[in-house]
Residue frames as a rotation matrix with the C-alpha (Angstrom) as fourth column:
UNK 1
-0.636 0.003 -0.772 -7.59
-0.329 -0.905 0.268 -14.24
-0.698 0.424 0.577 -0.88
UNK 2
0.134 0.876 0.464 -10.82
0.721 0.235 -0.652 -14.28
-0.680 0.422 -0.600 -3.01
UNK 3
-0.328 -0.276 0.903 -11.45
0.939 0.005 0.343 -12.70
-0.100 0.961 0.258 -6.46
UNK 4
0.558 0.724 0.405 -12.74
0.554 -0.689 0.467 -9.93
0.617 -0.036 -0.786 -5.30
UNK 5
0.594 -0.786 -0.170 -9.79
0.074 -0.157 0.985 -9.16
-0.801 -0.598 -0.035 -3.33
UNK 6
-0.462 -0.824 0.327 -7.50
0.553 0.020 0.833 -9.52
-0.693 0.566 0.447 -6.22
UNK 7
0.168 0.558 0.813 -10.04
0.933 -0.355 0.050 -7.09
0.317 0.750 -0.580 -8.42
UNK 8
0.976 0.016 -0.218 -8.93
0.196 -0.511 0.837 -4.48
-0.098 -0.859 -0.502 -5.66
UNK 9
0.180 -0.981 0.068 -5.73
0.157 0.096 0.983 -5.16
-0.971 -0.166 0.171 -5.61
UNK 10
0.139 -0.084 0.987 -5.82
0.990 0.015 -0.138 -4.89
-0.003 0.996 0.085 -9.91
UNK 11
0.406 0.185 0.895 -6.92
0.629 -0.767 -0.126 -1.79
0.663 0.614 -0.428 -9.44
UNK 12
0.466 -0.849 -0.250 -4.03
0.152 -0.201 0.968 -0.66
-0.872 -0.489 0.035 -5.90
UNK 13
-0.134 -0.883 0.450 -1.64
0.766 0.196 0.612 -1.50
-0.628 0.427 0.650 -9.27
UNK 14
0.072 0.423 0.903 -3.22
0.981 -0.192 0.012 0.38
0.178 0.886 -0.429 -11.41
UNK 15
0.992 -0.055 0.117 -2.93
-0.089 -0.947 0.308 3.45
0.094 -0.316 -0.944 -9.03
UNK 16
-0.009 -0.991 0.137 1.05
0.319 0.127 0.939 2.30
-0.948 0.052 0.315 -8.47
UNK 17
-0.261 -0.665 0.700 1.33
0.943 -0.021 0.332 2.44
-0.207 0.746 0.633 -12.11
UNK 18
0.419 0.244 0.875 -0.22
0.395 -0.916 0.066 6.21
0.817 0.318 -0.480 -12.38
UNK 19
0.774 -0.511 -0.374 2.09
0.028 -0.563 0.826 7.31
-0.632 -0.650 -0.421 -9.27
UNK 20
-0.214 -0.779 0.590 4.93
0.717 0.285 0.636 5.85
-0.663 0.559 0.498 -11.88
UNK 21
0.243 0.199 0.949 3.65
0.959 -0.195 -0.205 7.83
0.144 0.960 -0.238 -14.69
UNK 22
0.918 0.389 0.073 3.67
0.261 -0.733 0.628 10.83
0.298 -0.558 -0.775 -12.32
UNK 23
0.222 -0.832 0.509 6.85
-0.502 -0.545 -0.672 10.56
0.836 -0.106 -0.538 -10.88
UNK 24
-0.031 -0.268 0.963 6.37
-0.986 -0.148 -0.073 9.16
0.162 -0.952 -0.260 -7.83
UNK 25
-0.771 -0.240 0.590 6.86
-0.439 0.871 -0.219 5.81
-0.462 -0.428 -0.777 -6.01
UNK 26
-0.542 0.547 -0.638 4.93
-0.168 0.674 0.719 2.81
0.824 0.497 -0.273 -7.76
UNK 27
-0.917 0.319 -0.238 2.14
0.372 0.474 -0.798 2.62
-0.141 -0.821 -0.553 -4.64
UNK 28
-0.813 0.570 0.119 -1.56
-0.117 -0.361 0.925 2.54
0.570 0.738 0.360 -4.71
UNK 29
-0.970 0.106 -0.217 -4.42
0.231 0.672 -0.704 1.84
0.071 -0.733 -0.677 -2.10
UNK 30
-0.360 0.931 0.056 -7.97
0.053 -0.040 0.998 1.47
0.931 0.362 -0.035 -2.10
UNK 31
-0.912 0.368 0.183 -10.14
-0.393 -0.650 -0.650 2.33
-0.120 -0.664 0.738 1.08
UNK 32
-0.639 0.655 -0.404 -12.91
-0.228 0.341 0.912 -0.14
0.735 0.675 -0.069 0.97
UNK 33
-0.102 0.496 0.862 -16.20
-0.918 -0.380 0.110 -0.39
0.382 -0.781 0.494 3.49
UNK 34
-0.768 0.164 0.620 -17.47
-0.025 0.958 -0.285 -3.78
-0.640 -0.234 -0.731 5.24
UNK 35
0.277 0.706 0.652 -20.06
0.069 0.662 -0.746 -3.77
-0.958 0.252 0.135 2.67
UNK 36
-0.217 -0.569 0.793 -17.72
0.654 0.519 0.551 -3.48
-0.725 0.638 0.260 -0.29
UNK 37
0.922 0.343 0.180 -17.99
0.367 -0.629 -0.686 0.12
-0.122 0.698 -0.706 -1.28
UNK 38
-0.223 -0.958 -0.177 -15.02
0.960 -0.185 -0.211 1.61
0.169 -0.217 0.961 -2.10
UNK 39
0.743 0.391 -0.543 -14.75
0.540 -0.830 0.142 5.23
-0.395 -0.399 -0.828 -0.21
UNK 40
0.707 -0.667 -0.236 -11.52
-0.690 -0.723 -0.022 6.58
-0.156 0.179 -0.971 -1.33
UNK 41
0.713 -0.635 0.296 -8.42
0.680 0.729 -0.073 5.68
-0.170 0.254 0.952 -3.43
UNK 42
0.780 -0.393 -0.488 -5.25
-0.460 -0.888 -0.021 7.56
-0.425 0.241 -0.873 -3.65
UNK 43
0.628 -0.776 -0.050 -1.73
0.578 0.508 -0.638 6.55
0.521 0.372 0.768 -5.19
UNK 44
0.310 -0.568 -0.762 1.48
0.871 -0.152 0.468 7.80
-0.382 -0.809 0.447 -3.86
UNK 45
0.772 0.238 0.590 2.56
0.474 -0.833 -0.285 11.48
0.423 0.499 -0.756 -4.14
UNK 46
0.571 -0.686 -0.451 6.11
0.374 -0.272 0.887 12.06
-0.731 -0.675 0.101 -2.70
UNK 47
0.104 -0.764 0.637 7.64
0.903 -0.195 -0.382 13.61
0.416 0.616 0.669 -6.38
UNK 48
0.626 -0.023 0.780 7.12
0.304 -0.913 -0.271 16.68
0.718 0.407 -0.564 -4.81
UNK 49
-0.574 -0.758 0.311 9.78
-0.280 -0.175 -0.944 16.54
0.770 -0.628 -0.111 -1.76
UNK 50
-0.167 0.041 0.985 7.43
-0.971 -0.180 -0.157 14.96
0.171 -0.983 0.070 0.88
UNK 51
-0.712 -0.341 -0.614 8.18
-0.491 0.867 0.088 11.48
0.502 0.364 -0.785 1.57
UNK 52
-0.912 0.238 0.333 5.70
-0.203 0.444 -0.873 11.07
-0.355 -0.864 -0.357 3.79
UNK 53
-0.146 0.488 -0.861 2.77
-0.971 -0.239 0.030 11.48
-0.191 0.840 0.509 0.87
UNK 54
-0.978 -0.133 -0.163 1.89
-0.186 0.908 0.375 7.70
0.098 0.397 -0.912 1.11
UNK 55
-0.543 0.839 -0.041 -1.62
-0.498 -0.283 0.820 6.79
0.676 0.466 0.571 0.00
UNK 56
0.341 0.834 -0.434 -2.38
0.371 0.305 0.877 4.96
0.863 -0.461 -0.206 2.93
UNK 57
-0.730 -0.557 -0.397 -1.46
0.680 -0.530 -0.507 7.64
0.072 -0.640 0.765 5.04
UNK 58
-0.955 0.292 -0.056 -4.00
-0.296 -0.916 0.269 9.45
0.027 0.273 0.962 3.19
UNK 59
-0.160 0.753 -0.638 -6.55
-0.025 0.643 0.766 7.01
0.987 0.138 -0.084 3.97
UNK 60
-0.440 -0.136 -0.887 -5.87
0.871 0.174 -0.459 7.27
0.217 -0.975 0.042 7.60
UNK 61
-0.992 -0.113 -0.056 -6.63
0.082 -0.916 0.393 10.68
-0.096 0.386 0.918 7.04
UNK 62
-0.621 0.767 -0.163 -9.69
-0.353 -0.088 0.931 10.40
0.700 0.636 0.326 5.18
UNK 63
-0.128 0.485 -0.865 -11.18
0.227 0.863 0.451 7.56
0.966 -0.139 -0.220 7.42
UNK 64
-0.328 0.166 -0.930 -10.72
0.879 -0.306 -0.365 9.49
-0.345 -0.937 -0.046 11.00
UNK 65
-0.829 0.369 -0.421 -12.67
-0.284 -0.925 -0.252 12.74
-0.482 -0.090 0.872 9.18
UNK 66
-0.534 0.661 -0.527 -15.31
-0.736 -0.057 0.674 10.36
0.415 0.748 0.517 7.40
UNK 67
-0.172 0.600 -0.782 -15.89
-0.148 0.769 0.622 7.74
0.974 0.223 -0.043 9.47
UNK 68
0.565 0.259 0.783 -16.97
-0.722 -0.305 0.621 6.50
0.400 -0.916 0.015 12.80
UNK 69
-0.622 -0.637 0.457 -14.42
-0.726 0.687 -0.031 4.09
-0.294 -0.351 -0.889 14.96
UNK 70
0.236 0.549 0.802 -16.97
-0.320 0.823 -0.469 1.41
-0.918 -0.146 0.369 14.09
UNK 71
0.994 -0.093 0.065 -16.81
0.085 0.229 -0.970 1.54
0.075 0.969 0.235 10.04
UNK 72
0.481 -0.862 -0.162 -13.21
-0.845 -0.407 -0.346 2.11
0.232 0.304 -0.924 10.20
UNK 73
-0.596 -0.366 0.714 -12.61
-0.427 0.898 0.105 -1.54
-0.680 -0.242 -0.692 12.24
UNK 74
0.367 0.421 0.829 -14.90
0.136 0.858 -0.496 -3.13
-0.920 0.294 0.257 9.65
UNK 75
0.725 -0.164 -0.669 -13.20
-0.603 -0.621 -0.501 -1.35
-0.333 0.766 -0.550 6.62
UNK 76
0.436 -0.697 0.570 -10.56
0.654 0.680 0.332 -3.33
-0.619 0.228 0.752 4.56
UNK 77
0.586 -0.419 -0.694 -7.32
-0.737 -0.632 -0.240 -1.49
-0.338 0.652 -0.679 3.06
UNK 78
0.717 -0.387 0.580 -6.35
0.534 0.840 -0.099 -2.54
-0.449 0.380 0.809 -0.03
UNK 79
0.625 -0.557 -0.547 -2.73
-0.635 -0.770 0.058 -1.73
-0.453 0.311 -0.835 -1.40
UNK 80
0.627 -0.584 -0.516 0.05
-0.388 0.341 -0.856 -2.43
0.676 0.737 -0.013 -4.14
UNK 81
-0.010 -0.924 -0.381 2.51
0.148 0.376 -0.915 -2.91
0.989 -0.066 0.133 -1.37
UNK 82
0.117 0.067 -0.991 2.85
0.889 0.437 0.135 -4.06
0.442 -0.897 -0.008 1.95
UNK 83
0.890 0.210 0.405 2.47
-0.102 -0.774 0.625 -1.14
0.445 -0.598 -0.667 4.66
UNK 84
-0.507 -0.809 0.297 5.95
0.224 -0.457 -0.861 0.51
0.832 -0.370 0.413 5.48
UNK 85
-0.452 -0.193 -0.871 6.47
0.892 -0.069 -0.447 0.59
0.027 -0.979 0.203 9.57
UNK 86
-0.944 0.214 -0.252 4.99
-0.075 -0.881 -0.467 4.71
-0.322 -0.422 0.847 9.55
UNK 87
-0.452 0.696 -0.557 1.67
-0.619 0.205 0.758 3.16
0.643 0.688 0.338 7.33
UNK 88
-0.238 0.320 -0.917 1.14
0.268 0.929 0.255 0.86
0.933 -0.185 -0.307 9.62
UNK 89
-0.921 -0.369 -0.127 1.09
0.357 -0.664 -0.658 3.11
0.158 -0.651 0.743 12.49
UNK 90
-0.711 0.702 -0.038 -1.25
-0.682 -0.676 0.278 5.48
0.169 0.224 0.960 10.93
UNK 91
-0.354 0.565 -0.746 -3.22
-0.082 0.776 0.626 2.30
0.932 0.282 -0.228 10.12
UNK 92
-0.777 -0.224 -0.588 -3.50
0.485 0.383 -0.786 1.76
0.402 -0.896 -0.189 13.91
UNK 93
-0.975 0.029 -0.219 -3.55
0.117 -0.772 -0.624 4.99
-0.188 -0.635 0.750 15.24
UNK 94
-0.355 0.935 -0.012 -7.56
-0.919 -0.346 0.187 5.41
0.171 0.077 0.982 13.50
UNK 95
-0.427 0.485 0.763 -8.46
-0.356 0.686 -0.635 1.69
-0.831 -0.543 -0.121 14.10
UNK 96
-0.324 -0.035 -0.945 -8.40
-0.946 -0.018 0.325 0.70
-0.029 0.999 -0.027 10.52
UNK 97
0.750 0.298 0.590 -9.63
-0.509 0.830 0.228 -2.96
-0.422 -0.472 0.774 9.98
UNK 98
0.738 0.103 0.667 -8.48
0.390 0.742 -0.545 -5.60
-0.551 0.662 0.508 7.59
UNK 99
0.119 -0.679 -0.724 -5.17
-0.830 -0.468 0.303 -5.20
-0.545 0.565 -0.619 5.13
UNK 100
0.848 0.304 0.434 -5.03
0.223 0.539 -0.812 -6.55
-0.481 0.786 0.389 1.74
UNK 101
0.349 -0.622 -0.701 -1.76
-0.700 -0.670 0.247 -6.22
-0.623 0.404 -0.669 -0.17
UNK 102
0.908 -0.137 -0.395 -0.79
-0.370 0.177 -0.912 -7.03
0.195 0.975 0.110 -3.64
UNK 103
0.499 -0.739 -0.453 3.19
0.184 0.601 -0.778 -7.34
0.847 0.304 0.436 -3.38
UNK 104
0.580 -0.443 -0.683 5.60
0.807 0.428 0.408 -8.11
0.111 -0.788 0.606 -0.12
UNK 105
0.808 -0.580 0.107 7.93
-0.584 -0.811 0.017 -5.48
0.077 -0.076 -0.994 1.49
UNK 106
0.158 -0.793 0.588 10.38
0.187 0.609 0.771 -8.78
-0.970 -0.012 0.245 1.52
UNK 107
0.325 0.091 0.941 9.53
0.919 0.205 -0.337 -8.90
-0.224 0.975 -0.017 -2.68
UNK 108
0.986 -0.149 -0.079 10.27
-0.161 -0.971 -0.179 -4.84
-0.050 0.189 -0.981 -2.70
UNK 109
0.684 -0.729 -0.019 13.12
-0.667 -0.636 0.389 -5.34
-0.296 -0.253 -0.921 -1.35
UNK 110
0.308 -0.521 0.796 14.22
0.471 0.811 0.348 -8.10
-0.827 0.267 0.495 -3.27
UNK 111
0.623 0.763 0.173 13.38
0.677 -0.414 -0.608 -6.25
-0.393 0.496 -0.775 -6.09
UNK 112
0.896 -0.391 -0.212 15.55
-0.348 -0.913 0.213 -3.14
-0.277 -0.117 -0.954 -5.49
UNK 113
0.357 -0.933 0.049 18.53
-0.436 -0.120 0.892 -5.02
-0.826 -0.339 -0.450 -4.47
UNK 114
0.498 -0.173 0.850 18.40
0.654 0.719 -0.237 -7.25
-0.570 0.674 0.471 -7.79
UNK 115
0.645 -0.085 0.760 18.86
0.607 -0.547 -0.576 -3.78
0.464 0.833 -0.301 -9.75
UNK 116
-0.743 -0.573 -0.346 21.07
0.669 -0.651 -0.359 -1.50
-0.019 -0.498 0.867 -7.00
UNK 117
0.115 0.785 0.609 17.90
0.320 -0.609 0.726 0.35
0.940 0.111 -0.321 -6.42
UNK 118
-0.761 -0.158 0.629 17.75
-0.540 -0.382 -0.750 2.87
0.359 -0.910 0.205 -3.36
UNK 119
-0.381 0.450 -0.807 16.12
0.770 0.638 -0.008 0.83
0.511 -0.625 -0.590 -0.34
UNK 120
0.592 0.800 0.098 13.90
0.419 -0.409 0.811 2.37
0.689 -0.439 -0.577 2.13
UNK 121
-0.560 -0.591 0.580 15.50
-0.392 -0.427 -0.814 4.66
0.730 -0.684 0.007 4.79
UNK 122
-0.192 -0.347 0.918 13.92
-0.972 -0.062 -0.227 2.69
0.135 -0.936 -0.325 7.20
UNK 123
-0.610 0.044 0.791 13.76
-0.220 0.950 -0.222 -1.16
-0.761 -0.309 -0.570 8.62
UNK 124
-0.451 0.578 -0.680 11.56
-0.668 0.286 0.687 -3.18
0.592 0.764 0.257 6.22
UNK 125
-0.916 0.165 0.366 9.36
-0.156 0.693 -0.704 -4.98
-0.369 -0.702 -0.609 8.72
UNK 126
-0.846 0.494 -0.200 6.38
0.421 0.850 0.316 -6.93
0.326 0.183 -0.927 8.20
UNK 127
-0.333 0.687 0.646 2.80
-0.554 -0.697 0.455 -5.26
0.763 -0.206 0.613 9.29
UNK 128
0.791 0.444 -0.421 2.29
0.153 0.524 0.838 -8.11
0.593 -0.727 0.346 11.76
UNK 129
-0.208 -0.632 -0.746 5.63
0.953 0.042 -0.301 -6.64
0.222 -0.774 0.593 13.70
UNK 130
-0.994 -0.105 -0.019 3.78
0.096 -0.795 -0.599 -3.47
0.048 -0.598 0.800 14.13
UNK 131
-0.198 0.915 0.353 0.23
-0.965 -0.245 0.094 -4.76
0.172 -0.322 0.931 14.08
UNK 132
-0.884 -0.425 0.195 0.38
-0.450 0.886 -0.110 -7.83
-0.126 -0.186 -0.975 15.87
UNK 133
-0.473 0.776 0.417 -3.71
0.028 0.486 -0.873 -8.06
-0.881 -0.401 -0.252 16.22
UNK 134
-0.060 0.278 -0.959 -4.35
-0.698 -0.698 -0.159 -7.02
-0.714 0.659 0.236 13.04
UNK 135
0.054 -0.213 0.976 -5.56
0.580 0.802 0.143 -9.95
-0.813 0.558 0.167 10.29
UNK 136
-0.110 -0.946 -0.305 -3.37
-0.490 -0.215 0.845 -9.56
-0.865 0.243 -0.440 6.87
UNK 137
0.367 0.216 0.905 -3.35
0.558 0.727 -0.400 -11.26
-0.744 0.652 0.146 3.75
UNK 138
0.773 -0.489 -0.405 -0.72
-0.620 -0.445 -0.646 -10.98
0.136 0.750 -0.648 0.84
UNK 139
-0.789 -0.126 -0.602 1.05
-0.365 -0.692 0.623 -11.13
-0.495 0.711 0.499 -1.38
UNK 140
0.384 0.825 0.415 -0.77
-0.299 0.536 -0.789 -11.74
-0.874 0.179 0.452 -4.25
UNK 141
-0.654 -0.638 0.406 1.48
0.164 0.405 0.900 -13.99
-0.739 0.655 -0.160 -6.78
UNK 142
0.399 0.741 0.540 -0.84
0.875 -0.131 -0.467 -13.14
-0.275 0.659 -0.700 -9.67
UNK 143
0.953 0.066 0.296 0.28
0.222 -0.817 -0.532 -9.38
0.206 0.573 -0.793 -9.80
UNK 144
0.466 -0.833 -0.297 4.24
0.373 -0.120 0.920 -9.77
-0.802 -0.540 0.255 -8.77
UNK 145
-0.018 -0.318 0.948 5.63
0.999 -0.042 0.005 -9.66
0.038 0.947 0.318 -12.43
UNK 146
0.133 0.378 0.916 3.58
0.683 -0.705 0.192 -6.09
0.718 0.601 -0.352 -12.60
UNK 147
0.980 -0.078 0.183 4.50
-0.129 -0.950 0.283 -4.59
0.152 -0.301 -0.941 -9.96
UNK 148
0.279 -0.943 -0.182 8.28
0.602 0.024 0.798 -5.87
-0.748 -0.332 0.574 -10.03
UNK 149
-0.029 -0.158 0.987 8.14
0.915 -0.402 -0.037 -4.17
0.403 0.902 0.157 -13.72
UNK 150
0.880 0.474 0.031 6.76
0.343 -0.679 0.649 -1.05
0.329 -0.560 -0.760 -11.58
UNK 151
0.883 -0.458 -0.104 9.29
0.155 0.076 0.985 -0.97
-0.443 -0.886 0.138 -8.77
UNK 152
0.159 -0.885 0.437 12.07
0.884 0.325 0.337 -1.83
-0.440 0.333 0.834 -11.08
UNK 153
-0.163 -0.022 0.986 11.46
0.512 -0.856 0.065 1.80
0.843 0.516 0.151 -13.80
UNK 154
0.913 0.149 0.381 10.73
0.024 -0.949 0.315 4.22
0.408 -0.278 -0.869 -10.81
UNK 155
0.592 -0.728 -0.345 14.00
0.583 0.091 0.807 2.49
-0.556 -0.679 0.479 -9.18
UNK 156
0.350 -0.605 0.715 16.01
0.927 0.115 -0.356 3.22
0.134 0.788 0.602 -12.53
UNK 157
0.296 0.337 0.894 14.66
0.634 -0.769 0.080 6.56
0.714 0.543 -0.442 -12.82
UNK 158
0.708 0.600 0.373 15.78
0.128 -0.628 0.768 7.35
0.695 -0.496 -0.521 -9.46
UNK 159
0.478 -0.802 -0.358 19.03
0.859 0.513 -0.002 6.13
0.186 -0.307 0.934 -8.89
């Protein structure tokens, strides 16, 4: 991971912490080309009753109606938090490239259980156990603190 990667990732948190402000899950993700534009960033949006409303869902989205199968394998998503098993899918399903991610779905879920926070309703697996071919890279130990602060107040708030 290179500083420019973690300037991304600053700003994944930064969208985690305005899903938090919002209501919704602490999650953020950036949507960046192979030549280091960024095309689209969203943050998570599940206060209103649809859990599925994850921001790199909405990048999957975005990236099979904007792009061609070529820019999408050279494309790098960056996010606050490791791609949940239905993210990682999506991620597939358009031929996404590259994943960047700020903090661990192991570190989430440390996280949670430290406080009796609600856990995911499903498995916590790794993105290399549903993209095996796929190259990875995370956490970044630089922004754990900030997003355990993150993780921890939407947990509270939601018990």
């Amino acid at each position: 991971m290179n500083q420019t990667d973690h300037t991304y990732l600053v700003r994944c948190v930064d969208l985690a912490e305005a899903a938090v402000n919002t209501g919704n899950a602490p999650f953020g993700s950036l949507l960046v080309s192979g030549d280091g534009a960024v095309l689209f960033e969203d943050h998570n949006r599940i206060a209103g009753g649809d859990d599925t409303l994850h921001p790199e869902i909405e990048i999957a989205r975005w990236a099979a109606a904007h792009m061609t199968r070529d820019e999408r394998a050279r494309a790098v998503v960056y996010t606050s938090g490791e791609h949940c098993p239905m993210c990682s899918a999506a991620h597939a399903w358009v031929g996404l490239g590259k994943i960047v991610y700020a903090g661990s779905s192991e570190q989430l879920t440390a996280w949670l259980t430290e406080i009796g926070g609600p856990l995911p309703p499903v498995n916590v697996l790794p993105i290399g156990a549903i993209l095996p071919g796929t190259e990875v890279e995370g956490p970044d130990p630089a922004l754990a603190e900030r997003l355990k602060t993150l993780h921890q107040r939407w947990a509270r708030a939601h018990r």
